[in-house]
MILOZA-803421 format. One record per residue: residue number from 1; residue in three letters; x, y, z of N, C-alpha, C in turn. Coordinates in pm, whole numbers, plus 50000, padded with zeros to 5 digits. Layout:
// MILOZA-803421
 seq type   nxx   nyy   nzz  caxx  cayy  cazz   cxx   cyy   czz
 NUM  ALA     X     Y     Z     X     Y     Z     X     Y     Z
...
//
This chain:
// MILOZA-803421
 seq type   nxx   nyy   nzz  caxx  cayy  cazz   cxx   cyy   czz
   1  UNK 27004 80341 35960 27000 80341 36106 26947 80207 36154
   2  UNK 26997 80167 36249 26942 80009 36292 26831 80028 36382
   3  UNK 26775 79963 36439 26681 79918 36467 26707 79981 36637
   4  UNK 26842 79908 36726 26861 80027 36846 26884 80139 36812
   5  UNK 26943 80221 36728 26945 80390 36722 26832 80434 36685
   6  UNK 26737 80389 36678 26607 80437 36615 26505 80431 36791
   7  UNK 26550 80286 36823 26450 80301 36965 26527 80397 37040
   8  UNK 26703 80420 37075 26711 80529 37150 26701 80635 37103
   9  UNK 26660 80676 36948 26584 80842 36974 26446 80819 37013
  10  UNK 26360 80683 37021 26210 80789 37046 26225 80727 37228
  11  UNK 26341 80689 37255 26315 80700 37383 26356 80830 37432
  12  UNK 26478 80889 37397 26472 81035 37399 26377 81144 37425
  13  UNK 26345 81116 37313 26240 81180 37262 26080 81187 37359
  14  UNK 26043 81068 37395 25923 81028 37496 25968 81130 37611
  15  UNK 26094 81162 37659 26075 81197 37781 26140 81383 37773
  16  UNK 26081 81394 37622 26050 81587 37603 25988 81598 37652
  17  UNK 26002 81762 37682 25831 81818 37696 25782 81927 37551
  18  UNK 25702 81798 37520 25630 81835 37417 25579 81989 37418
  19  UNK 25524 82058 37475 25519 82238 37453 25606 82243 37467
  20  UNK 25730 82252 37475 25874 82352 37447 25901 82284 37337
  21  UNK 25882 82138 37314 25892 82098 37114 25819 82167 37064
  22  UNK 25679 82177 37093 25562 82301 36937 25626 82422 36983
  23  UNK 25668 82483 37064 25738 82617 37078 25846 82591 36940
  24  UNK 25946 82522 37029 26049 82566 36879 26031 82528 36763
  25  UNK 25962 82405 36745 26001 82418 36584 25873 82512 36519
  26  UNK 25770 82559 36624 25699 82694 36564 25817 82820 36537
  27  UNK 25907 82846 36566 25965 82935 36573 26089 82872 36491
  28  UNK 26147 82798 36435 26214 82722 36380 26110 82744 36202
  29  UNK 26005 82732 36198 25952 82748 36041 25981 82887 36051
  30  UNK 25904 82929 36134 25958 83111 36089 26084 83181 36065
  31  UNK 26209 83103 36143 26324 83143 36111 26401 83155 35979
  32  UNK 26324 82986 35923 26302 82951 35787 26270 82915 35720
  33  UNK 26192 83027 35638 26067 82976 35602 26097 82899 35451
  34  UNK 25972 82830 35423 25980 82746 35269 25904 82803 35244
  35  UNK 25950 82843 35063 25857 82907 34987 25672 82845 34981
  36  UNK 25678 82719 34970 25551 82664 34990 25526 82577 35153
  37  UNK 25385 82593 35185 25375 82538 35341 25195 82484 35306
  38  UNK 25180 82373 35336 25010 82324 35291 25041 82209 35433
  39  UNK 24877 82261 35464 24882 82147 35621 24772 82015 35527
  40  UNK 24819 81916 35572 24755 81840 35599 24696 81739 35725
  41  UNK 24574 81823 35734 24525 81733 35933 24673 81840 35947
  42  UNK 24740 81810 36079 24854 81823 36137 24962 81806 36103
  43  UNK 24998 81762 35949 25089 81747 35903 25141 81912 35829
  44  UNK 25265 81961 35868 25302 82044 35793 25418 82035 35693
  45  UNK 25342 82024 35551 25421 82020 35436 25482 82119 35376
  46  UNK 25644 82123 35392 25721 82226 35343 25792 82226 35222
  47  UNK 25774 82320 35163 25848 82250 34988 25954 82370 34941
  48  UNK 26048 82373 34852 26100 82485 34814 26147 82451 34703
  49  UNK 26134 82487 34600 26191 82462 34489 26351 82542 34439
  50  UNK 26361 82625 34518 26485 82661 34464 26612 82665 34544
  51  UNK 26555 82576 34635 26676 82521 34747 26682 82358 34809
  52  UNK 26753 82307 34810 26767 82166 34880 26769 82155 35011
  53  UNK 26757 82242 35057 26760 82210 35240 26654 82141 35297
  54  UNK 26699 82000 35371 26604 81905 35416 26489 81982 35470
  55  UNK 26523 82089 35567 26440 82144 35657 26310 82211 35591
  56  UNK 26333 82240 35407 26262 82308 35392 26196 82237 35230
  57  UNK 26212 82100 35325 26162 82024 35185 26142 81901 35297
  58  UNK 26000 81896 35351 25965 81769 35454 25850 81771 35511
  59  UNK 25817 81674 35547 25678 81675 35582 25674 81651 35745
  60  UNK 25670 81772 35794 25657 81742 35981 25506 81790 36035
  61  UNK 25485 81619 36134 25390 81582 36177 25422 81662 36277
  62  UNK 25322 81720 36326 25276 81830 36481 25202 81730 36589
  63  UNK 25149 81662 36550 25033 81603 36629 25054 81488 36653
  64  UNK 25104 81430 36782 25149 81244 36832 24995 81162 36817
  65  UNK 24860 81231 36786 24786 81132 36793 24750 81210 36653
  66  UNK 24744 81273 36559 24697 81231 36394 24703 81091 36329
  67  UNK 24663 81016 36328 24725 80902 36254 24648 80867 36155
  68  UNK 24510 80937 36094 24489 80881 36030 24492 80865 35917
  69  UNK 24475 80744 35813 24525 80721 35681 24649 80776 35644
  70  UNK 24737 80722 35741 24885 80717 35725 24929 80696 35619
  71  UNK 24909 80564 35553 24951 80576 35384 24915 80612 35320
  72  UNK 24819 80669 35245 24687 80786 35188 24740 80845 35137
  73  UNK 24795 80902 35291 24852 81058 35301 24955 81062 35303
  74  UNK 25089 80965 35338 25232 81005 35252 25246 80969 35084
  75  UNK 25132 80876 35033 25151 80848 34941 25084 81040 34837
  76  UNK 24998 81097 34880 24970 81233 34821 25101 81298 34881
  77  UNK 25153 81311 34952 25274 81421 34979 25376 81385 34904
  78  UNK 25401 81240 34848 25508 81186 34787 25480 81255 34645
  79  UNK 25341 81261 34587 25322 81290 34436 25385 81483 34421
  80  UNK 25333 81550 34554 25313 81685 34599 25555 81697 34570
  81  UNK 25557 81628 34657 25725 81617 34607 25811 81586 34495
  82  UNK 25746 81477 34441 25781 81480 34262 25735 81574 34200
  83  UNK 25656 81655 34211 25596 81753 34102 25759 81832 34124
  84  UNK 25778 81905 34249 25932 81971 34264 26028 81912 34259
  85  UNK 26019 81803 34214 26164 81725 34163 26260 81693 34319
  86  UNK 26175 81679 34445 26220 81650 34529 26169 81478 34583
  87  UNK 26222 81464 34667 26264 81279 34757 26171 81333 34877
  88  UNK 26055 81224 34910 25999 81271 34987 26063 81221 35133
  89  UNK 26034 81303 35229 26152 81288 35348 26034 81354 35457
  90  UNK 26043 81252 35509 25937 81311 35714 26051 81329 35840
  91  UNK 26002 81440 35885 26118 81493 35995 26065 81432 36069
  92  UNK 26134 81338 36143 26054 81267 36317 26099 81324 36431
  93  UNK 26000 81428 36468 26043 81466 36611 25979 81404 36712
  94  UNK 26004 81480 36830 25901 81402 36953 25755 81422 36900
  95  UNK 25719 81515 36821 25579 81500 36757 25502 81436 36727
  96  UNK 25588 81344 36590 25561 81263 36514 25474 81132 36570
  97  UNK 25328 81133 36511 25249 80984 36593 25339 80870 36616
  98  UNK 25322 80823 36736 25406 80708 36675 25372 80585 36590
  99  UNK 25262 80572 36581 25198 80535 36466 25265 80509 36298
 100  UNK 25293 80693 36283 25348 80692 36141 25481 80653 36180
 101  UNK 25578 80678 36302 25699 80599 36321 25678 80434 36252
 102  UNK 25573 80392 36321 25621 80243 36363 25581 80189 36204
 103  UNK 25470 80294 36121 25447 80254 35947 25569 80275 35851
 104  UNK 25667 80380 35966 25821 80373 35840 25912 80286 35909
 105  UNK 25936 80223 35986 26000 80142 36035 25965 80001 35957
 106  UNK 25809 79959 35950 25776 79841 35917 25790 79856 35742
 107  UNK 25793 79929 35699 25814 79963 35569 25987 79973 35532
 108  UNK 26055 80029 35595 26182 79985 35607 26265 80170 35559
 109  UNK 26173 80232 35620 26203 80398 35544 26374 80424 35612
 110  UNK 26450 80453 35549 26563 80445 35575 26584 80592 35666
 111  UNK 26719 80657 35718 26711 80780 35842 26831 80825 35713
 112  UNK 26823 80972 35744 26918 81035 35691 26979 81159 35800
 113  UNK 27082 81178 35831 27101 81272 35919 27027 81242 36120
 114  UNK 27084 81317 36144 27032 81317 36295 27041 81434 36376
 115  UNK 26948 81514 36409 27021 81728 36449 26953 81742 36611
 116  UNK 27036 81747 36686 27008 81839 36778 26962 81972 36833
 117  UNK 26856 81963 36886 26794 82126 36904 26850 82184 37058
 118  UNK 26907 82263 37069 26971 82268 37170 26917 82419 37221
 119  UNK 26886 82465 37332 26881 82616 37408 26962 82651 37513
 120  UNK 26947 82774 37474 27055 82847 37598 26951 82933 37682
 121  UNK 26992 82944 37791 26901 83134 37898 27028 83202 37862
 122  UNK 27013 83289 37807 27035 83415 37785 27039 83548 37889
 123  UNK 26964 83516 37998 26963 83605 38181 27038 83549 38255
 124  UNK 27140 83419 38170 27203 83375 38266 27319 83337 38217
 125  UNK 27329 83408 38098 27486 83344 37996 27511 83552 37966
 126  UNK 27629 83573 38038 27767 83661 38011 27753 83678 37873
 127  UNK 27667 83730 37795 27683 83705 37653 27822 83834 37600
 128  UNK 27792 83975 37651 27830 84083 37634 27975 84026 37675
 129  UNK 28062 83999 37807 28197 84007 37826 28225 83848 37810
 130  UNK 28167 83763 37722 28194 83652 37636 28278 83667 37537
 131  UNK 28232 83774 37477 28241 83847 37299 28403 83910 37310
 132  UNK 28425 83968 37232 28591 84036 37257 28540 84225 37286
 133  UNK 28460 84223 37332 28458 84332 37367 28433 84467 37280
 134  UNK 28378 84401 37158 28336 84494 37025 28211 84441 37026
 135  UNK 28082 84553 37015 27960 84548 36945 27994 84545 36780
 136  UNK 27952 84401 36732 27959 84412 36622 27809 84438 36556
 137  UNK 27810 84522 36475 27649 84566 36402 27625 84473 36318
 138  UNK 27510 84457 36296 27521 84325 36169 27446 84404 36037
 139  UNK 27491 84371 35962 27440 84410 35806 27316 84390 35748
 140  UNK 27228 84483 35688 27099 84511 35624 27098 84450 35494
 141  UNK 27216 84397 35439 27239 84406 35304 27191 84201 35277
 142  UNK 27120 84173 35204 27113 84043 35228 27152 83956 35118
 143  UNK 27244 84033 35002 27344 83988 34871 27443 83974 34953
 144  UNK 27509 84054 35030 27637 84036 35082 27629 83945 35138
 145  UNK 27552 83907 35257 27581 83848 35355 27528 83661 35258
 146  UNK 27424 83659 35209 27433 83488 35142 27542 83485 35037
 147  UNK 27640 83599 34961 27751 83589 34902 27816 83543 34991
 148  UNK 27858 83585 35135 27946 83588 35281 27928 83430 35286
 149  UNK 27781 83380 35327 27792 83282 35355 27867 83139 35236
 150  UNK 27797 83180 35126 27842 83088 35032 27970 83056 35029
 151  UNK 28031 83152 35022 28202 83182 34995 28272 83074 35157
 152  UNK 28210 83112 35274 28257 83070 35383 28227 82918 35414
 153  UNK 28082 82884 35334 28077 82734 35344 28097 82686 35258
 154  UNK 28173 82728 35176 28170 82712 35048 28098 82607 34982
 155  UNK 27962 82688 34986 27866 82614 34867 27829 82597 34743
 156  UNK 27775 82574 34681 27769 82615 34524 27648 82738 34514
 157  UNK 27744 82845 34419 27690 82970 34400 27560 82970 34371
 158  UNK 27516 82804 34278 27424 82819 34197 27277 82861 34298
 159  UNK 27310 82803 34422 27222 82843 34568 27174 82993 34605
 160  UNK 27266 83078 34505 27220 83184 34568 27103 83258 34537
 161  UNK 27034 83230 34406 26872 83333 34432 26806 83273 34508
 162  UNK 26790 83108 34528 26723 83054 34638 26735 83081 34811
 163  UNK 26858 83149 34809 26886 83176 35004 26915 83298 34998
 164  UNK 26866 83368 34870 26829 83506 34881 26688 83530 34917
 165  UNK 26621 83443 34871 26450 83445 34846 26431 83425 35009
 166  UNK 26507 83283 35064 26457 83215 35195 26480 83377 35296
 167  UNK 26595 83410 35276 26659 83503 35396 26546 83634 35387
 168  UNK 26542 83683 35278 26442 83759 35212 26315 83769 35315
 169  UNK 26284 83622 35298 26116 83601 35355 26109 83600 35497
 170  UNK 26207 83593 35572 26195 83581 35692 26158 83711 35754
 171  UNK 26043 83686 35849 25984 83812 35915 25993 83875 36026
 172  UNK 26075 83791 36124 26047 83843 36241 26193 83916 36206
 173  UNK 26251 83985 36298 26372 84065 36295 26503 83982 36294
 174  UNK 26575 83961 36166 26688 83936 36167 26819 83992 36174
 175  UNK 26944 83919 36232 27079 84003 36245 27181 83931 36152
 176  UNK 27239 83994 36028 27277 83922 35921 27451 83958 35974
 177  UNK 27474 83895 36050 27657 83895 36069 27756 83848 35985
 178  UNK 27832 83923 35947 27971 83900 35888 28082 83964 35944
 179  UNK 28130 83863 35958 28276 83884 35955 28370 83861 35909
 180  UNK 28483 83983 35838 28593 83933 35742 28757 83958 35818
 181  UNK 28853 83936 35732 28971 83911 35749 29039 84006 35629
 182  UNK 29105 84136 35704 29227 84201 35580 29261 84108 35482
 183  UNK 29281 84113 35346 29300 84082 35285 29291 83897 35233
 184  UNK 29128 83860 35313 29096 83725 35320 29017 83715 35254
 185  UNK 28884 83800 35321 28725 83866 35288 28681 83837 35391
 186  UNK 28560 83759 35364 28464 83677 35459 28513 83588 35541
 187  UNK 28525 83596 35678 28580 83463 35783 28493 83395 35851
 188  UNK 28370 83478 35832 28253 83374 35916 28108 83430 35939
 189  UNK 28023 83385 35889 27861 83441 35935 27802 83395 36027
 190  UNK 27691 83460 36054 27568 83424 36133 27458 83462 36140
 191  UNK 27328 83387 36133 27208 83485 36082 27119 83497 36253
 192  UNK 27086 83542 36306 27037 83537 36437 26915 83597 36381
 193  UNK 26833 83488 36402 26654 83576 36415 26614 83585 36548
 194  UNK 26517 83713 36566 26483 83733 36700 26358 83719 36709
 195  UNK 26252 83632 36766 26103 83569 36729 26061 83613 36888
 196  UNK 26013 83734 36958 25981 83762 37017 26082 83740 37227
 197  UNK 26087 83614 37286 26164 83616 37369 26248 83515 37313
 198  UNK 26246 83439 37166 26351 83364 37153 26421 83419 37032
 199  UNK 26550 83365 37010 26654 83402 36908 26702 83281 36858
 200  UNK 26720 83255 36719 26789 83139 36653 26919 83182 36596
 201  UNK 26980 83119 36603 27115 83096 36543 27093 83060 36420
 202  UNK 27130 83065 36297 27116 82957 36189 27237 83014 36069
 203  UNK 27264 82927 36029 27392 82976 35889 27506 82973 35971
 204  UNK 27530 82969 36119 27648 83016 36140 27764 82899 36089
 205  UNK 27885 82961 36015 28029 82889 35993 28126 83003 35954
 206  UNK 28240 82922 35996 28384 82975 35974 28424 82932 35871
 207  UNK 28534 83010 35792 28612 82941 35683 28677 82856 35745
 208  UNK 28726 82720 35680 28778 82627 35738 28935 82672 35711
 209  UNK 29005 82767 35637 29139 82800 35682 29147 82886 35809
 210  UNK 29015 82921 35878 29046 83025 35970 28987 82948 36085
 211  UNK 28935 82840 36109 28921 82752 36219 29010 82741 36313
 212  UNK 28975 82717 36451 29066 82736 36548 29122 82843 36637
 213  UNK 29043 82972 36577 29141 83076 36584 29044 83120 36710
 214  UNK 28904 83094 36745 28826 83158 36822 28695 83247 36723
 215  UNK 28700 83230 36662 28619 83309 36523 28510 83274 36561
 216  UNK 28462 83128 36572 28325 83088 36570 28227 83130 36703
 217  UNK 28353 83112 36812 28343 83187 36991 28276 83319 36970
 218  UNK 28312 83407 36879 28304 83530 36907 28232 83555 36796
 219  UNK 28187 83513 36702 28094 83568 36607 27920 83493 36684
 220  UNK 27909 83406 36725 27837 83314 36753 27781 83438 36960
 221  UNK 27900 83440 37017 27858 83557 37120 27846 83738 37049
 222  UNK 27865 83740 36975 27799 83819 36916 27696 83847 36893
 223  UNK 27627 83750 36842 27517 83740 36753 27410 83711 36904
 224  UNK 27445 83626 36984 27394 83611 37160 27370 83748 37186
 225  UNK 27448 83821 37206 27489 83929 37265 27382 84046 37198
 226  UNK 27355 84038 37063 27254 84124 36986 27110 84085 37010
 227  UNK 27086 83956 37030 26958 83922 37037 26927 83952 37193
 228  UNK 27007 83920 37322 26953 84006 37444 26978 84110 37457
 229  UNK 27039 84195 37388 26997 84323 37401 26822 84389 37349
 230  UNK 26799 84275 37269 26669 84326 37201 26556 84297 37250
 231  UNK 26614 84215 37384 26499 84178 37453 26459 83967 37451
 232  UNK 26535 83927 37392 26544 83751 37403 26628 83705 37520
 233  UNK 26521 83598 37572 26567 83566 37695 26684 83437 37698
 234  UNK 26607 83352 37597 26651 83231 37551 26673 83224 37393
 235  UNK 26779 83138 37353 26809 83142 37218 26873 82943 37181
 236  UNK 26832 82934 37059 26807 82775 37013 26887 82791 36928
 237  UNK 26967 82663 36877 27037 82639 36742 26978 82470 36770
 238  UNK 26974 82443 36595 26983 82314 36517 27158 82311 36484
 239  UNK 27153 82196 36549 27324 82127 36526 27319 81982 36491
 240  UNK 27381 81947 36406 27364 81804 36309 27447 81691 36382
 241  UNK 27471 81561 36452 27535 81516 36570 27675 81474 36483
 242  UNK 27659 81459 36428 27814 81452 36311 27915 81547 36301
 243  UNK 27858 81659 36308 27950 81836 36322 27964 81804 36469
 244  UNK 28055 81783 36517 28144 81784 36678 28157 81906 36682
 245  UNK 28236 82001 36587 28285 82136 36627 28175 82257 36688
 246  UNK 28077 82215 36616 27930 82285 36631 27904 82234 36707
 247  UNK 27856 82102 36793 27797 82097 36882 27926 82157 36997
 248  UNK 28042 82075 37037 28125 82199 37132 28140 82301 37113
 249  UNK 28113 82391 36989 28108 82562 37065 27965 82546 37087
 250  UNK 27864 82538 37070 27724 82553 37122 27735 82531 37265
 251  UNK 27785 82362 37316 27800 82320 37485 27862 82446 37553
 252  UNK 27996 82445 37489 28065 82537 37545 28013 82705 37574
 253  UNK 27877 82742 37513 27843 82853 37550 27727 82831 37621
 254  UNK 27713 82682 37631 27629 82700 37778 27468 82630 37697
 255  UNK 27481 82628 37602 27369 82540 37562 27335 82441 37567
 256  UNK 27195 82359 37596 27169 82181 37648 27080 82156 37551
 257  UNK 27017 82013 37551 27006 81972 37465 26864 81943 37461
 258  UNK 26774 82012 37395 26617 81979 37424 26565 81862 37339
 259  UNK 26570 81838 37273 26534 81710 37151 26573 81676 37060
 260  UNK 26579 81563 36982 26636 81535 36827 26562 81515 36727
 261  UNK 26603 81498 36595 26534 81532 36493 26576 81410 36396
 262  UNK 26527 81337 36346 26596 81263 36211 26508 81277 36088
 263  UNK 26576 81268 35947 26449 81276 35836 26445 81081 35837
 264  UNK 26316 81058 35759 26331 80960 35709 26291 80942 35527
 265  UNK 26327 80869 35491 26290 80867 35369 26219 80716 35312
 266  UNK 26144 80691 35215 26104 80525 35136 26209 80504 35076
 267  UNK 26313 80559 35033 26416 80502 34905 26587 80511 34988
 268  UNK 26668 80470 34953 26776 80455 35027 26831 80612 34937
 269  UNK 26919 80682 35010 26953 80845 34964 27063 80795 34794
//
């Protein structure tokens, strides 16, 4: 990332409002959780050993004024990440001191990725006559549905006791959606957690032979549609700015854009 894409996210970023950032990504760890979580000061260190997901292998700063012994202390989180055979990587949100920004910048910590946190109101989004007009129930079963997903994003299987464990651990009330196709199987998931008045989206995809068709529209208001009935007012997805298709069905159901996210890393990926 150069040097302007880096100042226009924390200019972005400067003009959040920081409590609706500690809102979500408080509700964002719970959606998914990492097997290991150790604070340091304000730093929350997330680790997982039996999954690669950035989100759940990073070190996110909570606190814009923690700064101290900045190198100290990524240099212990870096050792805390080799022990799991992971690349140590800091999520920079509007959180993040800018301090430890301006120590990975001058250090030359390279960006990987870039995700949008986006919310919808839910008292004010048609979720119910959005949908095609079927309550779809979502499934208890949580083999099927990370089989569902694997198969649909097609990931490597080898993922699956690890996003059995993650899905597993999650506490607040989840809605494990699938949807298949006669003689296809699986055409598309969605995991909707419901964290009191908010709801996350997360896992949702289509098979990419069944793209286009409206699948993602209607599994995605579905899953809307289950979480205000249960009482969520507002509901968030993480969308990566590279996936176009994901961020237009998200716009398109009425969702804006609350803040961004980049990892950074010391070593080039």
């Amino acid at each position: 990332m150069t040097n302007p894409d880096l100042a226009r996210i924390r200019e972005q970023n400067a003009m959040a409002d920081l409590a609706s950032v500690r809102r979500l990504e408080a509700v964002g760890f719970r959606a998914w959780p990492a097997a290991s979580t150790q604070y340091d000061g304000s730093w929350l260190i997330r680790l997982t050993a039996g999954h690669p997901s950035k989100r759940l292998n990073s070190v996110n700063p909570l606190d814009p004024s923690d700064t101290r012994d900045i190198s100290l202390r990524l240099e212990k989180a870096g050792k805390r990440f080799s022990d799991y055979g992971r690349r140590l990587l800091v999520r920079q949100t509007p959180l993040a001191p800018p301090a430890l920004i301006a120590f990975m910048d001058e250090a030359g910590w390279t960006r990987i990725g870039e995700t949008a946190v986006m919310v919808v109101d839910l008292t004010e989004t048609v979720t119910a006559e959005s949908a095609d007009g079927v309550e779809h129930v979502p499934s208890r079963d949580v083999g099927r549905f990370v089989d569902a997903r694997i198969r649909v994003a097609g990931e490597d299987p080898a993922l699956k006791p690890g996003l059995t464990e993650i899905v597993s651990a999650i506490k607040p009330e989840a809605g494990l959606f699938i949807f298949e196709e006669p003689g296809f199987g699986p055409s598309a998931v969605s995991l909707t957690v419901q964290d009191n008045d908010l709801a996350g989206i997360l896992q949702l995809a289509v098979a990419p032979e069944l793209r286009g068709r409206g699948i993602g529209t209607t599994i995605l208001h579905s899953s809307l549609r289950w979480a205000r009935l249960r009482g969520a007012k507002r509901a968030w997805v993480q969308a990566e700015i590279d996936n176009e298709g994901a961020l237009a069905l998200y716009r398109q159901a009425g969702f804006r854009e609350v803040y961004r996210y980049i990892y950074r890393g010391p070593e080039k990926p």
